[in-house]
RONU-965133 format. One line per field, with one value per atom (N, C-alpha, C, O): residue in one letter; atom name; x, y, z. Coordinates in Angstrom, 1 decimal, m for minus. Layout:
REM residues N
vexkol A,...
nuza CA,...
east X,...
north Y,...
up Z,...
***
This chain:
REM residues 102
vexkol X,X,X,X,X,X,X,X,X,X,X,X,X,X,X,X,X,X,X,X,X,X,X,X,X,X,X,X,X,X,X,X,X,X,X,X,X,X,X,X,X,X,X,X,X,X,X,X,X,X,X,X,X,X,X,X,X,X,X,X,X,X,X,X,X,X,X,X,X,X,X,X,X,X,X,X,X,X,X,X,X,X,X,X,X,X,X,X,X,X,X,X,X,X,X,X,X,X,X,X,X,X,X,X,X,X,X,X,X,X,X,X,X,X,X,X,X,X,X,X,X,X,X,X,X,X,X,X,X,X,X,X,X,X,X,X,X,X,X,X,X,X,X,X,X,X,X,X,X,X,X,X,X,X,X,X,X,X,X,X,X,X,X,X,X,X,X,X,X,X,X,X,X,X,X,X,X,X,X,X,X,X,X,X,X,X,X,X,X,X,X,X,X,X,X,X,X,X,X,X,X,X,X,X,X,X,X,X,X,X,X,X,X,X,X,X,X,X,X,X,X,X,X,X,X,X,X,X,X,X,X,X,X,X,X,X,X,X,X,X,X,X,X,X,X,X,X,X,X,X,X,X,X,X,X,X,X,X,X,X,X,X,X,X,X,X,X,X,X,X,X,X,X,X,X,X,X,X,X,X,X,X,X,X,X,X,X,X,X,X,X,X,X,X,X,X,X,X,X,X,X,X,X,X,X,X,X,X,X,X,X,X,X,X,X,X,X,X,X,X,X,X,X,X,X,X,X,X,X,X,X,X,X,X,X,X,X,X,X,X,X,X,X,X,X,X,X,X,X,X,X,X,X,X,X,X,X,X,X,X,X,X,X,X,X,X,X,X,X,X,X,X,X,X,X,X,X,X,X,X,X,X,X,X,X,X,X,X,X,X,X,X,X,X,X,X,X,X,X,X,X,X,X,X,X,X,X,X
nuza N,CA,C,O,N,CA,C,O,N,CA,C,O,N,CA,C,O,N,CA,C,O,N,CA,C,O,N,CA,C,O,N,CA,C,O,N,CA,C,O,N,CA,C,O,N,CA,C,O,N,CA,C,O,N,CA,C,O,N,CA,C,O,N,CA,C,O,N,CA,C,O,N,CA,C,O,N,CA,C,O,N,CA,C,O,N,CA,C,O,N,CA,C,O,N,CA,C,O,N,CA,C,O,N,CA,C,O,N,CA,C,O,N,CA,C,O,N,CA,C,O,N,CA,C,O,N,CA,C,O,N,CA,C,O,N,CA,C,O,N,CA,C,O,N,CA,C,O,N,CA,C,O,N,CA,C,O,N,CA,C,O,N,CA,C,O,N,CA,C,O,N,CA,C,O,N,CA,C,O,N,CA,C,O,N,CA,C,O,N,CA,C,O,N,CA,C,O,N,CA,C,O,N,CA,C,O,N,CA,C,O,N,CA,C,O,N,CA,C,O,N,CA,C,O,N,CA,C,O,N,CA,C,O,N,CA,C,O,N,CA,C,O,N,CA,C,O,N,CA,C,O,N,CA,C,O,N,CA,C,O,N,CA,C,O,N,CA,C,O,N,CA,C,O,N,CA,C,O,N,CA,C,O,N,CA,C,O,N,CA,C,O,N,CA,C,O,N,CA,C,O,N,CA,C,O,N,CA,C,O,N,CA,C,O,N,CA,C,O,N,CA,C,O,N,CA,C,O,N,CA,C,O,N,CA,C,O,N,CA,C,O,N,CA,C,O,N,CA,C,O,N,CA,C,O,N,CA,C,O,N,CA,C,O,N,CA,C,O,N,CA,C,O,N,CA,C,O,N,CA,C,O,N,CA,C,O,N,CA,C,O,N,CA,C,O,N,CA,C,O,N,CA,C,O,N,CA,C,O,N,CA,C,O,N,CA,C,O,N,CA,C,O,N,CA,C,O,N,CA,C,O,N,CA,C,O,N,CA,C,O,N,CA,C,O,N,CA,C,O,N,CA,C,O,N,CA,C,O
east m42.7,m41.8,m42.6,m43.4,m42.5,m43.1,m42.7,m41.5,m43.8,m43.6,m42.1,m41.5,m41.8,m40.9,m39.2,m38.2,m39.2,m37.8,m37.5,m38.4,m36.3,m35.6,m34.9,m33.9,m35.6,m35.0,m33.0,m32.5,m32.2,m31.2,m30.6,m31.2,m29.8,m29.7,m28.8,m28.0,m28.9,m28.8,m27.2,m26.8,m26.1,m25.5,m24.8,m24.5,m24.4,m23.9,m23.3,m22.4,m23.8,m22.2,m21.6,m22.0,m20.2,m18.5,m18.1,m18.0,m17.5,m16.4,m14.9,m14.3,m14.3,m12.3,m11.7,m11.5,m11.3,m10.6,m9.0,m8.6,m8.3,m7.1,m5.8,m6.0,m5.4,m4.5,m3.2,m2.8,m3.1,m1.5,m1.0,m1.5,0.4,0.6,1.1,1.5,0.9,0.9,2.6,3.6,2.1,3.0,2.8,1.7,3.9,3.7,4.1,4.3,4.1,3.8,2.6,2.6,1.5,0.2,0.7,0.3,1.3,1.6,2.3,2.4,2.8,2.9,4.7,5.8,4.5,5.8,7.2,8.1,7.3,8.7,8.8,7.9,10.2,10.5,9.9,10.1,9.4,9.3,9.8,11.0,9.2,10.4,10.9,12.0,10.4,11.0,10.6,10.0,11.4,11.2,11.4,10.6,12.1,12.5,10.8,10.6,10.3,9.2,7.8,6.9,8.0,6.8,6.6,7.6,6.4,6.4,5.1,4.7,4.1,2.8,3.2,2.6,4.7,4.8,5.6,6.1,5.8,6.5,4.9,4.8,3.7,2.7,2.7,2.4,3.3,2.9,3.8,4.9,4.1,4.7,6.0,7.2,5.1,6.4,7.3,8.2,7.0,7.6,8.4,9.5,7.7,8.1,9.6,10.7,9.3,10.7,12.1,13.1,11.9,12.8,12.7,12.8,12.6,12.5,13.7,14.2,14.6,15.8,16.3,17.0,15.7,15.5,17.1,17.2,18.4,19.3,19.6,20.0,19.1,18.8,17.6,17.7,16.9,15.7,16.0,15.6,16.6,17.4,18.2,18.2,18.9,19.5,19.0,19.3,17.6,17.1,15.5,14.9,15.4,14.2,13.8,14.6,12.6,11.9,11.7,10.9,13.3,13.5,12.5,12.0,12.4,11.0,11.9,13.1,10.8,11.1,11.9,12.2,11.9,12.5,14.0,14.9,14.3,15.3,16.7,17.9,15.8,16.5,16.5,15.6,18.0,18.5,18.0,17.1,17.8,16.4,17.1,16.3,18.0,19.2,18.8,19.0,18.3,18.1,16.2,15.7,15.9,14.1,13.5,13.1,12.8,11.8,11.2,10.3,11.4,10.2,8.7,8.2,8.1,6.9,6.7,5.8,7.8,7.3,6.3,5.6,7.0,6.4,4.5,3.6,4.3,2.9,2.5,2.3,2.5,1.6,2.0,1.3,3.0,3.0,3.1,3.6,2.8,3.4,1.8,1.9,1.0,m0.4,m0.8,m1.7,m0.4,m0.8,0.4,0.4,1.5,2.4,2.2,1.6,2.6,2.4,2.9,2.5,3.8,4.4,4.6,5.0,4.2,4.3,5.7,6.4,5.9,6.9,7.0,6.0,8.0,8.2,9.2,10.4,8.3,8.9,9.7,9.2,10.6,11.5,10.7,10.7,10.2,9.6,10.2,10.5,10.6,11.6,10.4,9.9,9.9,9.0,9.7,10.9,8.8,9.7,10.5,11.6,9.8,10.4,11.0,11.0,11.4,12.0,13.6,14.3,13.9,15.6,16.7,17.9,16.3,17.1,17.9,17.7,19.0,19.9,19.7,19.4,20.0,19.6,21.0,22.0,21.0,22.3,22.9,24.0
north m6.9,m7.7,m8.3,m7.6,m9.9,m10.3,m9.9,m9.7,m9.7,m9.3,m9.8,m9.1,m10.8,m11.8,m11.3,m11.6,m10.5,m10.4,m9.0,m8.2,m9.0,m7.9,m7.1,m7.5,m5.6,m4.8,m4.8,m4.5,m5.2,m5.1,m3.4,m2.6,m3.2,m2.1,m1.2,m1.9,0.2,0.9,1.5,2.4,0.7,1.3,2.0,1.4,3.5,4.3,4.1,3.2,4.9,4.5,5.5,6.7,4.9,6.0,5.5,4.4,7.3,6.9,6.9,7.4,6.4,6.2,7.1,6.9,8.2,8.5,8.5,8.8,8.2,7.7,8.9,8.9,9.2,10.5,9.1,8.1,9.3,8.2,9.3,10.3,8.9,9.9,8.8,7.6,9.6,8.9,8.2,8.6,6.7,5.4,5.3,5.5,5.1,4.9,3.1,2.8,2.2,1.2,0.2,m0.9,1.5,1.0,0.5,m0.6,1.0,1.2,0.2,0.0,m0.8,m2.3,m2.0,m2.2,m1.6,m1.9,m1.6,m1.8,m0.6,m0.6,1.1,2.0,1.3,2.7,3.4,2.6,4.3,4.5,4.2,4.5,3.9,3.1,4.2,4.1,5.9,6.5,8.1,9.0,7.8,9.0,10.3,11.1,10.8,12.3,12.6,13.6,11.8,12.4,11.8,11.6,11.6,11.8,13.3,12.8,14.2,15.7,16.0,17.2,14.5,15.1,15.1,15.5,14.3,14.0,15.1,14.8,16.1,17.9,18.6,19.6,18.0,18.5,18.7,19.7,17.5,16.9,17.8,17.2,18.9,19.1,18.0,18.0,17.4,16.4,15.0,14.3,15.0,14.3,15.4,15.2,16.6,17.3,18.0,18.3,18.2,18.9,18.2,18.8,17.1,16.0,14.7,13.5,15.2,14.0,14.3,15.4,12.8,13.1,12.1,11.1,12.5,11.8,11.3,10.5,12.0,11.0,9.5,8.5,9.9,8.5,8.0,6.8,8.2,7.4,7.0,5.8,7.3,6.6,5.5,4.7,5.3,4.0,3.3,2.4,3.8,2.5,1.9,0.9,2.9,3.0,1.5,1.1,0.8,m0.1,m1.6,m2.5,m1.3,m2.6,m2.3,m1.2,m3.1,m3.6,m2.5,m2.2,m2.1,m0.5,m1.4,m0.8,m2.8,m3.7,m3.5,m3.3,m3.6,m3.8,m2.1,m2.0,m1.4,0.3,0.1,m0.4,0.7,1.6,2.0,2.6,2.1,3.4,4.7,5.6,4.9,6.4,6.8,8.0,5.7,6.1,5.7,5.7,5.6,5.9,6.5,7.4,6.6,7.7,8.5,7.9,9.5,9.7,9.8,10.8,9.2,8.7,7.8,8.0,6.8,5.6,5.4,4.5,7.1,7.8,7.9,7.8,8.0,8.6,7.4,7.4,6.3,4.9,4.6,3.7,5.1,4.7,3.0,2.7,2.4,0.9,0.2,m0.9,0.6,m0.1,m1.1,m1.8,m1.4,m2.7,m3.7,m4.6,m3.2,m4.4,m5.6,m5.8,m6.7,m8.3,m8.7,m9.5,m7.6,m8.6,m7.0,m5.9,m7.5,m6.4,m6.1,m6.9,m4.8,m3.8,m3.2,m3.3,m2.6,m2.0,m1.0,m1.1,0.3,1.5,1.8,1.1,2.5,2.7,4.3,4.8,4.8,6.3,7.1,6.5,8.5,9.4,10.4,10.8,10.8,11.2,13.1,13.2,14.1,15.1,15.8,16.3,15.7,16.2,15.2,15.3,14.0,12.8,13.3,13.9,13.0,13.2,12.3,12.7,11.1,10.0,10.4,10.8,10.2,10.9,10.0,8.8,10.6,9.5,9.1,9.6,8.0,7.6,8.7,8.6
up 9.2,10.0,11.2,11.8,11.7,12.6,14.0,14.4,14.7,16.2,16.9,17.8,16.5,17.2,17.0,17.7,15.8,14.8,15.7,16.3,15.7,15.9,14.9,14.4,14.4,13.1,13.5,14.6,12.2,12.7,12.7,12.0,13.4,13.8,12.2,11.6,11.8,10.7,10.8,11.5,9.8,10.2,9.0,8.0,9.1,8.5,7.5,7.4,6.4,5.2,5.4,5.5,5.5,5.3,4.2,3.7,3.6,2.7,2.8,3.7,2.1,2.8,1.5,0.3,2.2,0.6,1.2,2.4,0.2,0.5,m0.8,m2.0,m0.5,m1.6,m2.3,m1.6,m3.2,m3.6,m4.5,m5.0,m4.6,m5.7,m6.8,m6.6,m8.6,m9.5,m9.5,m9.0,m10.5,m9.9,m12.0,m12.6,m12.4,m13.9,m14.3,m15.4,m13.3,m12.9,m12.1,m11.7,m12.2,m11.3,m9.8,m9.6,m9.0,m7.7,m7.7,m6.5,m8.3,m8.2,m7.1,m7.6,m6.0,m5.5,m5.5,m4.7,m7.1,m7.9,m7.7,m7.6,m7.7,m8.2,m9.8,m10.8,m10.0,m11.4,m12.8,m13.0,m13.5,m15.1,m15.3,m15.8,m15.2,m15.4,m15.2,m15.8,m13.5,m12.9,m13.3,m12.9,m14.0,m14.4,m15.4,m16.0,m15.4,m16.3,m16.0,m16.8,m14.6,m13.4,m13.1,m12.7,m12.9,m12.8,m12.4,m12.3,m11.9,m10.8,m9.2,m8.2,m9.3,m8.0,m7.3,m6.2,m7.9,m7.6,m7.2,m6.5,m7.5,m6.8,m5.3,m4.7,m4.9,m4.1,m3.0,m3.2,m2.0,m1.5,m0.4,m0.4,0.2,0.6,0.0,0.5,m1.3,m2.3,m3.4,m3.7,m3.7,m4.4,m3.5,m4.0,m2.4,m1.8,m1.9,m1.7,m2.1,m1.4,m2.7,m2.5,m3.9,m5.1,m5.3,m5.2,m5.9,m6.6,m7.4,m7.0,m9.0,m9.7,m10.4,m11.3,m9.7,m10.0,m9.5,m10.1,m8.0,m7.5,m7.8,m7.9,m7.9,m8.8,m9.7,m9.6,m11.1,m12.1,m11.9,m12.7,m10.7,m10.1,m10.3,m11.0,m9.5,m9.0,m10.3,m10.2,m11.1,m11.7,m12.4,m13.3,m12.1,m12.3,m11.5,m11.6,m10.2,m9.6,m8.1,m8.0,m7.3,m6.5,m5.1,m4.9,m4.5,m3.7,m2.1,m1.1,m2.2,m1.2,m1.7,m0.8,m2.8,m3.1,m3.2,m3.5,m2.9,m2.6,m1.3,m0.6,m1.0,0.5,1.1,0.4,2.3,3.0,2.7,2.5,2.7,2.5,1.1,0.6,0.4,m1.2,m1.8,m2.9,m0.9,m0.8,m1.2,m0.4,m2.6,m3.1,m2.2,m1.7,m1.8,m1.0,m1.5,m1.1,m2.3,m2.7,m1.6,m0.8,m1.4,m0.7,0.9,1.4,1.1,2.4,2.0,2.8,0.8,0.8,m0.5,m1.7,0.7,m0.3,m1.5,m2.0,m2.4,m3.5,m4.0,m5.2,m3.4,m3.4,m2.7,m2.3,m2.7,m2.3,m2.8,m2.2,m3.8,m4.8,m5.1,m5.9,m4.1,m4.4,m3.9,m2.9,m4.6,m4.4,m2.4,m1.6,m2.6,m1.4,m0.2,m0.5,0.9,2.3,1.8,1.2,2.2,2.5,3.9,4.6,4.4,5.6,5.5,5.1,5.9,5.9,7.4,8.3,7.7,8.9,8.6,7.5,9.7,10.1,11.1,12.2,10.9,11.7,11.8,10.7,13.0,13.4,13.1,13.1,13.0,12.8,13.9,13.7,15.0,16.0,17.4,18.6,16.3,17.1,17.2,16.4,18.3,18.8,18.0,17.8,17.4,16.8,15.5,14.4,16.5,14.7,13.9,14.1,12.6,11.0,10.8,11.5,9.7,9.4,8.5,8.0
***
């Protein structure tokens, strides 16, 4: 390197690891085509506590904009929708927030 150059400065590689839980739609946005026989997302303790695949059957294959927040996979909470075409927006109840739910 000539006297004149300045070495550019070294910068670290990071890795991003990101958890999803399995989407039998490739995350595309939608409730499952058919949740009662998703059974990795009972792994998952905060999906698994709180899955309820009658209302999932409602709603199974239509776009996760188009479900109630009252009727919300809770997948939706843990990224399942990462690859959907179009932004989404989650409403968040912190756990030890005062705000009553509907």
């Amino acid at each position: 390197m000539p006297k004149n150059e300045k070495a550019s400065p070294r910068i670290p590689l990071r890795h991003l690891s990101v958890r999803v839980p399995w989407h039998d739609a490739e995350w595309d946005g939608t409730v499952c085509r058919s949740p009662r026989q998703n059974s990795s997302c009972l792994a998952l303790n905060r999906i698994g506590s709180t899955k309820n695949d009658t209302i999932e059957d409602t709603y199974k294959g239509q776009p996760l904009t188009d479900v109630p927040e009252r009727d919300m996979p809770p997948c939706f909470a843990e990224r399942v929708n990462f690859l959907a075409p179009k932004s989404q927006k989650r409403m968040a109840y912190h756990a030890y927030g005062r705000r009553l739910r509907k």
